[in-house]
N, C-alpha and C positions, 0 to 999 in steps of 0.2 A: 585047747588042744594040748597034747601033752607030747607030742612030736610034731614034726617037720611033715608037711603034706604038699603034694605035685599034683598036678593037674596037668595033663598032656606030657610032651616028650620033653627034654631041657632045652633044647631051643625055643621052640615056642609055646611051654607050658608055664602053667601060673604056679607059684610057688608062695606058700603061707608057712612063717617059718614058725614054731614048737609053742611061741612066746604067741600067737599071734596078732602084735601088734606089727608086724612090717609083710607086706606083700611084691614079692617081683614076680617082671612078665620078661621071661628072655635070661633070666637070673636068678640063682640059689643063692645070692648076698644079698639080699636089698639093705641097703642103708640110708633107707626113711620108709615113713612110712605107706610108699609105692615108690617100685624102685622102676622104671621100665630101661630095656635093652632094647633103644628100635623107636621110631615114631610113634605118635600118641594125636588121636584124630578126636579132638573133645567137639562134642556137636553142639553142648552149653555151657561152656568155657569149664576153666579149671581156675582152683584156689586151694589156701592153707591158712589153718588156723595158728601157727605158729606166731605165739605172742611177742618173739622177738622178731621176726619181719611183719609185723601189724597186718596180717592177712596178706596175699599177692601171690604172685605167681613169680615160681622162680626156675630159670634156664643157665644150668650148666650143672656144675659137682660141688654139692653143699660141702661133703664131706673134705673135699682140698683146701675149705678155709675160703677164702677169696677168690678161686677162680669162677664167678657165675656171674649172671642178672639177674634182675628181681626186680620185678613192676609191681608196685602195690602202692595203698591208699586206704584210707580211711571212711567210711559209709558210703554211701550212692546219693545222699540228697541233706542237706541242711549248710551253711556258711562254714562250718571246718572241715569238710569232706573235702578230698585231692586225692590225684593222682601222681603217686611217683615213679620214677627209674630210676634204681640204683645199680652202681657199676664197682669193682672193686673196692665191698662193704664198705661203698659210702652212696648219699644220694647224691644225684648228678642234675635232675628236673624235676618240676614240680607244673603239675597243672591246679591252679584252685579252681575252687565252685564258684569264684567269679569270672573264670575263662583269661586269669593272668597265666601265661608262663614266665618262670622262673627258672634259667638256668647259670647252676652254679650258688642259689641259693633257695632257701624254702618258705620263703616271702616276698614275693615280686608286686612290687606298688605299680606294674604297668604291665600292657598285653602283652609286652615281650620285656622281659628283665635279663641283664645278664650280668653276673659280677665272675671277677678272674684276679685272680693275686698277679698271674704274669700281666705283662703293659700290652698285650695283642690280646683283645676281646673280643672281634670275630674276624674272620676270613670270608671275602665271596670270592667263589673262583669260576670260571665260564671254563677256561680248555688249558691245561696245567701245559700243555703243549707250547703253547705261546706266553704261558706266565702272564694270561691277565688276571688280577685278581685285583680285590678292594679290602685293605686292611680297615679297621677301625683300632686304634690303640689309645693309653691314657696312664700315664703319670700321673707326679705332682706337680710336675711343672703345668696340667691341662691337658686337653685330648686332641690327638691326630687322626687327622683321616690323611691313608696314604695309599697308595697305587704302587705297585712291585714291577719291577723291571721299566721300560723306557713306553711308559705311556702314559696316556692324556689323564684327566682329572674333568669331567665335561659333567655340568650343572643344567638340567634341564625344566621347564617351565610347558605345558599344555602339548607334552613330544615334541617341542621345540627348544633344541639348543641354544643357551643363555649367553652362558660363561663357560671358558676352557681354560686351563693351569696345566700347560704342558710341563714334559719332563724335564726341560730344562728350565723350568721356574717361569715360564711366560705366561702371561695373564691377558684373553683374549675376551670383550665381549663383545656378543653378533661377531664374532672373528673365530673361526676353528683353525685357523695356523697366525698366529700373533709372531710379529718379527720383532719386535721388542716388548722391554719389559712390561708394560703395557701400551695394548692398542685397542682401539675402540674403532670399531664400525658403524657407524650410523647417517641415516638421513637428519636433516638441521629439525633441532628440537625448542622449540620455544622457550620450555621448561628447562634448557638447561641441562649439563650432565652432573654438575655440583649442583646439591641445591640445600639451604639452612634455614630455620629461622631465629629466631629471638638474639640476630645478628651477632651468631656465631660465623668464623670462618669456614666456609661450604670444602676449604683443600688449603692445608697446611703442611710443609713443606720445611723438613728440620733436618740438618744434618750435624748427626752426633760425631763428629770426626774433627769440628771447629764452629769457628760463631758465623759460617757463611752458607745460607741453604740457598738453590739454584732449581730454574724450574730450565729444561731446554726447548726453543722451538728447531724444526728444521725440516726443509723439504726435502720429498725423496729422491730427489735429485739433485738433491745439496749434497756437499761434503762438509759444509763449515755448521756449525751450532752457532747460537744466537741464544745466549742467556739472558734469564731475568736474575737477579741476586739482589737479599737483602740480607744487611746484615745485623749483629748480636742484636736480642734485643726491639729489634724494629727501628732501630735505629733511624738506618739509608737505605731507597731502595735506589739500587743500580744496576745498570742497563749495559749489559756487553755486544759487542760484537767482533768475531775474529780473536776471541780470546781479548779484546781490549776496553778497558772503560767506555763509555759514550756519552754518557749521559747518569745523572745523578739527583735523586733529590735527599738534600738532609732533612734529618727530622725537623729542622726550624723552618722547614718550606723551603729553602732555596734551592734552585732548578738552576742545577752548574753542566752545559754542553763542552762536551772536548777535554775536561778537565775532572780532579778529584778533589776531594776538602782540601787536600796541602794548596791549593791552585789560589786559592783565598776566598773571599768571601764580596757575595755580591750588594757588596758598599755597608758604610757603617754609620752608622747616628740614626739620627732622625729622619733621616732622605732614605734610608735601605732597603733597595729593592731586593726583588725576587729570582733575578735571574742572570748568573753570571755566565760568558761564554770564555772557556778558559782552554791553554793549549801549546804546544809551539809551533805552531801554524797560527798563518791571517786568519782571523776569527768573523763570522759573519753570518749574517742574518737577512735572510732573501724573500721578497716579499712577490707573488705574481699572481696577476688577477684571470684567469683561464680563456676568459670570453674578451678580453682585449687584449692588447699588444702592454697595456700598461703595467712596470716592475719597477722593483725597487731593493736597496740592499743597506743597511748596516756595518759598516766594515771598520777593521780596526787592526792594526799590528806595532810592529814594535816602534813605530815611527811618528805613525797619524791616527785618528779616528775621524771616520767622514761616513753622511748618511746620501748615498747616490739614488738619482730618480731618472728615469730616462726623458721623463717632462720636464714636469714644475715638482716643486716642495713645497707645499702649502702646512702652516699651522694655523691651529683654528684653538677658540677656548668657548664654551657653550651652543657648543655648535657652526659659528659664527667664523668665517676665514676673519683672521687677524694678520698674516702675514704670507705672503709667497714668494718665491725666488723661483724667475723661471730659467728656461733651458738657456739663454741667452746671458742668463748672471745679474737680468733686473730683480731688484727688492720691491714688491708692494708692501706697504701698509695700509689695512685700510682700503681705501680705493685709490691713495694716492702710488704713485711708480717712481723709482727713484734706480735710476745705471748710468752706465754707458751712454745711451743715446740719445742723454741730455748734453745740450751743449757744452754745459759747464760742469763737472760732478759737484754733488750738493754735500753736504755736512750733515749729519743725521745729527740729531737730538734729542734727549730723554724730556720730555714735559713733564711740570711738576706733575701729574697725576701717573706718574711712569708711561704713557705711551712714547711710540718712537715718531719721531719726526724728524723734516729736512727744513735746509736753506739753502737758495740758491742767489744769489748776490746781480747777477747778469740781467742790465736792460731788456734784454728780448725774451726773458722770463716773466715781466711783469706788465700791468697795466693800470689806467686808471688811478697814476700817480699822482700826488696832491702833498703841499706842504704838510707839516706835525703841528698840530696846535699842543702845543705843552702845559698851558693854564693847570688841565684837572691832575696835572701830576703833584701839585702842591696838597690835593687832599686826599692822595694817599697816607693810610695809617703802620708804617710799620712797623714789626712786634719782633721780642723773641719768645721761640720757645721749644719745647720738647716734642718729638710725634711719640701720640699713644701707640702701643702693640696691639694685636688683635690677636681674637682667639681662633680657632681649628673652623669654625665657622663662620670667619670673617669680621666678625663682631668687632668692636671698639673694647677696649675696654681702661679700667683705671690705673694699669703698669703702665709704665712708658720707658723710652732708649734715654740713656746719659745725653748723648751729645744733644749740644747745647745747637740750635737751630734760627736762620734771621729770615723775616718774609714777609709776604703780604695776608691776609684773610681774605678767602675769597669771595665769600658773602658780603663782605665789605665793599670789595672791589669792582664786582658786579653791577651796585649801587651806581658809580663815579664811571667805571668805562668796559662793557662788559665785552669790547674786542680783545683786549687779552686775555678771557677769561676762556678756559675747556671747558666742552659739557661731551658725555658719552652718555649718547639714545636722549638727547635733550634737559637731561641729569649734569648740574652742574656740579665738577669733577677738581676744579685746581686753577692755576696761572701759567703762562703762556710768559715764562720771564723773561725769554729773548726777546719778547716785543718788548720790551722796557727801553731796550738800549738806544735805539734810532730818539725815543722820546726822551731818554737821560742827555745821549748827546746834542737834541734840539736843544735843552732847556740849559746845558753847558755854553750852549754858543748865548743864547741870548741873553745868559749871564754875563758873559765876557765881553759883551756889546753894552751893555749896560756898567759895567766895570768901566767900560774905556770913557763913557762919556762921565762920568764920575773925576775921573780925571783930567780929564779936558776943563773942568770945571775949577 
């Protein structure tokens, strides 16, 4: 063409300008090449071959530089075909031919990709009214999920609500209104609401503010807490109550009531038990059996230590009562009884095999009295010597004590007169050395009878 040619009137006539490479409809300017003034009804879409927007479709004014869109893409079928949108001459989304979106970049390694320079990656909002909305954001510090304005954070599982992280930081689960900082709702679970294995700790409990972390109980009907506390280290765990010690155990095992490590320690050497009851209060220890009337108590203060029974006090060693004192203040040993309600009170005494025994001196304690024959006292052998020690198991063995020791053998003595000999469970045990002495002073007298006629001579 070598002029300008119209088609219809200028408003809605077509227009081919002199050059003919540019067509308008609505317009004697086009500036591309279709320029239209007015809607455009494509019944099999529209596109451009324009090699700097790689083919696509583009909506607004090329010609202002930046203000337009432009969707385009690359082929219809093989692995680098996509679809993009671009938004002030830049892309903004990308769909690939594997059906990732990618927005904010042109390679999305997942069905929906999204990267953002700013720390808020996306927004969901339901009703701008009420400002609820779910941010997603992410640093270097890691990523946040966060909720705008004063609402819940609510984790759901099969349309059923899980967990809740209300506004003010409270962490509810099975609980949609949590009153503290966590609460948990649940029926009793066998399993546990901690649960570990390869005997790790299932709930650890550290507070960076000092070396003392504290777990609280309390009912809701309480006003006081009731701590557990252990401290640096694993040290001690201790036991408060009313904000005050209770109970303690150190890391060496001892289980101290009433009192703290400065209170001391529950005994030293070789004897060291486990359990000190410390305080400044009478300290005690109370024993009561549910199904009967029978109790008992431990006590101790700044004065006495005494173990009270409302019966008897019975000790026993292998099972076996060895000693009782009953409510009346009689001592058994044994099967014998020894108080008060002997006529005469008796003399206890240690036998050489350490059991306890008595003496009672008085006519109407005894019977079946008969002279001493003293003869087999002359074939007694006595010796001195050392007692061996024993080991942790009872044993004998070849240490023995310094002091220097005078006696009888009681294998010996068994032999010659086995009435002052001890046996325990028919195990012959030792000497019975008070019986010596009735037979020492027989055998003094009839010495001295014997002296006299010597001299009558």
């Amino acid at each position: 063409m070598s002029k300008n040619t119209q088609l219809g009137n200028l408003v809605n006539g077509v227009f081919v300008n002199a050059a003919g490479n540019s067509v308008g409809m609505g317009t004697q300017t086009p500036r591309a090449s279709l320029d239209v003034t007015g809607n455009i009804h494509a019944r099999q879409g529209c596109w451009t071959t324009d090699e700097s927007l790689n083919g696509g479709f583009l909506i607004g004014d090329l010609a202002t530089g930046t203000a337009y869109t432009y969707i385009g893409g690359v082929g219809s079928t093989g692995a680098a075909s996509y679809l993009s949108l671009s938004t002030n001459a830049g892309e903004k989304m990308r769909i690939t031919s594997a059906g990732n979106v990618g927005i904010g970049t042109s390679s999305p390694s997942a069905p929906l990709h999204v990267f953002s320079s700013s720390s808020v990656t996306a927004v969901f909002t339901r009703d701008l009214t009420t400002d609820v909305s779910l941010r997603i954001l992410s640093d270097n510090s890691g990523a946040i999920l966060d909720t705008q304005g004063v609402h819940s954070l609510r984790f759901q599982t099969s349309d059923t609500e899980r967990m809740r992280i209300t506004s003010a930081g409270k962490v509810g689960i099975n609980n949609n209104a949590p009153t503290a900082k966590f609460e948990v709702l649940s029926g009793y679970d066998p399993a546990g609401f901690f649960k570990c294995t390869n005997n790790e700790v299932p709930l650890s409990v550290i507070n960076t503010e000092n070396a003392v972390a504290s777990i609280g109980f309390r009912g809701s009907t309480s006003s006081n807490e009731y701590n557990v506390r252990c401290g640096a280290n694993g040290e001690n765990l201790v036991l408060y109550t009313n904000n005050s010690e209770r109970m303690r155990i150190n890391s060496d095992g001892t289980l101290i009531l009433g009192g703290t490590s400065s209170s001391g320690t529950a005994g030293t050497g070789t004897g060291r038990g486990n359990l000190l009851l410390a305080g400044s209060i009478s300290n005690t220890i109370s024993f009561n059996n549910n199904s009967t009337s029978v109790n008992g108590t431990i006590y101790s203060d700044s004065a006495e230590m005494a173990i009270i029974s409302n019966t008897f006090l019975e000790f026993r060693t292998a099972g076996i009562p060895r000693m009782r004192i009953f409510s009346s203040g009689n001592v058994r040993f044994s099967s014998q009884v020894y108080g008060n309600t002997v006529a005469s009170p008796r003399t206890l005494f240690i036998a050489s095999d350490g059991e306890l025994g008595g003496i009672s001196s008085i006519r109407e304690s005894k019977t079946n009295i008969k002279a001493i024959d003293s003869n087999w006292l002359m074939q007694l052998n006595p010796v001195s010597f050392n007692y061996r020690k024993k080991d942790n198991d009872g044993i004998y063995t070849n240490e023995y004590f310094d002091e220097l020791f005078y006696g009888l053998i009681a294998e010996e003595t068994e032999l010659i007169n086995k009435e002052i000999c001890t046996y325990t469970d028919g195990k012959l045990v030792g000497i019975e050395y008070s019986k010596l002495v009735p037979v020492l002073v027989k055998a003094i007298q009839e010495l001295k009878a014997e002296i006299e006629i010597l001299k009558q001579k």
